[in-house]
TIDRENBA-838263 format. One record per residue: x, y, z of N, C-alpha, C in turn; residue in three letters. Coordinates in steps of 0.2 Angstrom, whole numbers, plus 5000, padded with zeros to 4 digits. Each point is the difference from the previous one (the first is absolute). Layout:
XYZXYZXYZala;...
END
This chain:
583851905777499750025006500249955006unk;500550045006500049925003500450035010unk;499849975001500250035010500549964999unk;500750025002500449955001500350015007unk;500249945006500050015007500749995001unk;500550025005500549974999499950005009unk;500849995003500149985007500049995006unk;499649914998499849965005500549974999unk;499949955007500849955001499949995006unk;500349975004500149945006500350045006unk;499750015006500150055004499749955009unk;500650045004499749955005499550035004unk;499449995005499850035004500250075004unk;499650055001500350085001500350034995unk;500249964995500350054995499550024995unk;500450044995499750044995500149994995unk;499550024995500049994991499750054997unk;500250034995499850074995499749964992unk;499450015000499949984993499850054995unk;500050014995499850044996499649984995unk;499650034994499649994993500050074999unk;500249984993500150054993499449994995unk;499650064998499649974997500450034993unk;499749964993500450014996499250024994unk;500050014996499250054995499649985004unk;499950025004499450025005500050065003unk;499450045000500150065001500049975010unk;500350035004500150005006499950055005unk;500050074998499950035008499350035000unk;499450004998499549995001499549925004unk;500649975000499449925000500349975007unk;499649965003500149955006500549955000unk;500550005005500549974998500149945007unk;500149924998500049985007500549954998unk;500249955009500249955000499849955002unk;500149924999499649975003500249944999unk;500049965006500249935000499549935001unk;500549974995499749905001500549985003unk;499749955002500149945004499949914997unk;500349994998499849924996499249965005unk;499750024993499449975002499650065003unk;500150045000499650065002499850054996unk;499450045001500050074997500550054998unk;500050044998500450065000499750035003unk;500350035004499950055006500250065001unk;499450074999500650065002500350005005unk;500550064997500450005006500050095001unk;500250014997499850094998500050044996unk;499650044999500050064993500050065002unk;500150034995499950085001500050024994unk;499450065001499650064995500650044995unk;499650004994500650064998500050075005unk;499750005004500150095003500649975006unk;500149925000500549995006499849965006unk;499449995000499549975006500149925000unk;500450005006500249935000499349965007unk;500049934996499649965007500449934999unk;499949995005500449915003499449955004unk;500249944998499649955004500450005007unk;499650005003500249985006500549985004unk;500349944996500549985002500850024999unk;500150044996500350044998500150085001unk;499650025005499850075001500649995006unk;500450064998500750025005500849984996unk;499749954998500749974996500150024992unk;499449984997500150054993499950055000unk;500350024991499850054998499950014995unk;499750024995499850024996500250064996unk;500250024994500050064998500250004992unk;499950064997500150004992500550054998unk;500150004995500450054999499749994992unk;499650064999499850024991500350024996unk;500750045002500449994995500549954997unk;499749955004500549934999499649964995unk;499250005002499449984998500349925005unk;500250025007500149925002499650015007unk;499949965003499749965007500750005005unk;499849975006500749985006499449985005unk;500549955004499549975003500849965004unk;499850075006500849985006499549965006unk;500649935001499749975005500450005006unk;499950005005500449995006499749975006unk;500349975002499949955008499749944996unk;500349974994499649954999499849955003unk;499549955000499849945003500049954995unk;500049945003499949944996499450004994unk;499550035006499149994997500150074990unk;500550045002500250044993500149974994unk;500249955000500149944994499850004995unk;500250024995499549974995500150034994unk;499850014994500250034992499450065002unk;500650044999499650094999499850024991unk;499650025001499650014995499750095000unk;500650054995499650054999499350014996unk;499650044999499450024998500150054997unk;499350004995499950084998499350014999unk;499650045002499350004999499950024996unk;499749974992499950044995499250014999unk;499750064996499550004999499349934997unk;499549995002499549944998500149974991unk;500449975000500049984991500749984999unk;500350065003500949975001500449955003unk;499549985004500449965005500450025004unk;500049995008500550005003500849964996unk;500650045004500649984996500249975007unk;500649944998500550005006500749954998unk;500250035005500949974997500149945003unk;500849964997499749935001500449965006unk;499950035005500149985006500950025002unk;500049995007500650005003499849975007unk;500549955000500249955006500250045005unk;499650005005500350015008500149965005unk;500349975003500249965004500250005005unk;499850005007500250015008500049975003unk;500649985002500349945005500250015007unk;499549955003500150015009500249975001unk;
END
């Protein structure tokens, strides 16, 4: 049972980054699927989810730039960024909402980096 993230990488300001998560024996197109970044020395912070029927929400700072979406036949996540800023920084961290006793799941990060 396990979210695996792939591509993050080093990008300069106004640019873009595509990341994805596969989820691997976890059941996927029923459950809540998110992304969310740290900052050294900080919380983890969403950044955005979306329902299985499709219903995506974004924090704030992020609304216009990302996007969010799933694909259940993949059983994967995507999480397209564009016009990055510096303040985007950080290890993105997929999600999975699982039911009370399961635990939430999540994959084991991917570095994002944006350079002004």
């Amino acid at each position: 049972v396990q979210l695996q993230a792939s591509g993050g990488g080093l990008v300069q300001a106004g640019g873009s980054l595509n990341l994805s998560c596969t989820a691997f024996g976890t059941i996927f197109s029923v459950r809540v699927m998110g992304w969310y970044r740290q900052t050294p020395g900080k919380q983890r912070v969403v950044v955005a989810t979306i329902t299985a029927a499709g219903s995506a929400s974004y924090v704030d700072s992020v609304k216009g730039r990302f996007t969010i979406s799933r694909d259940n036949t993949k059983s994967t996540v995507y999480l397209q960024m564009s016009s990055l800023k510096p303040e985007d920084t950080g290890v993105y961290y997929c999600n999975q909402q699982r039911p009370a006793g399961l635990g939430n799941l999540w994959g084991q990060g991917t570095l994002v980096t944006v350079s002004s």
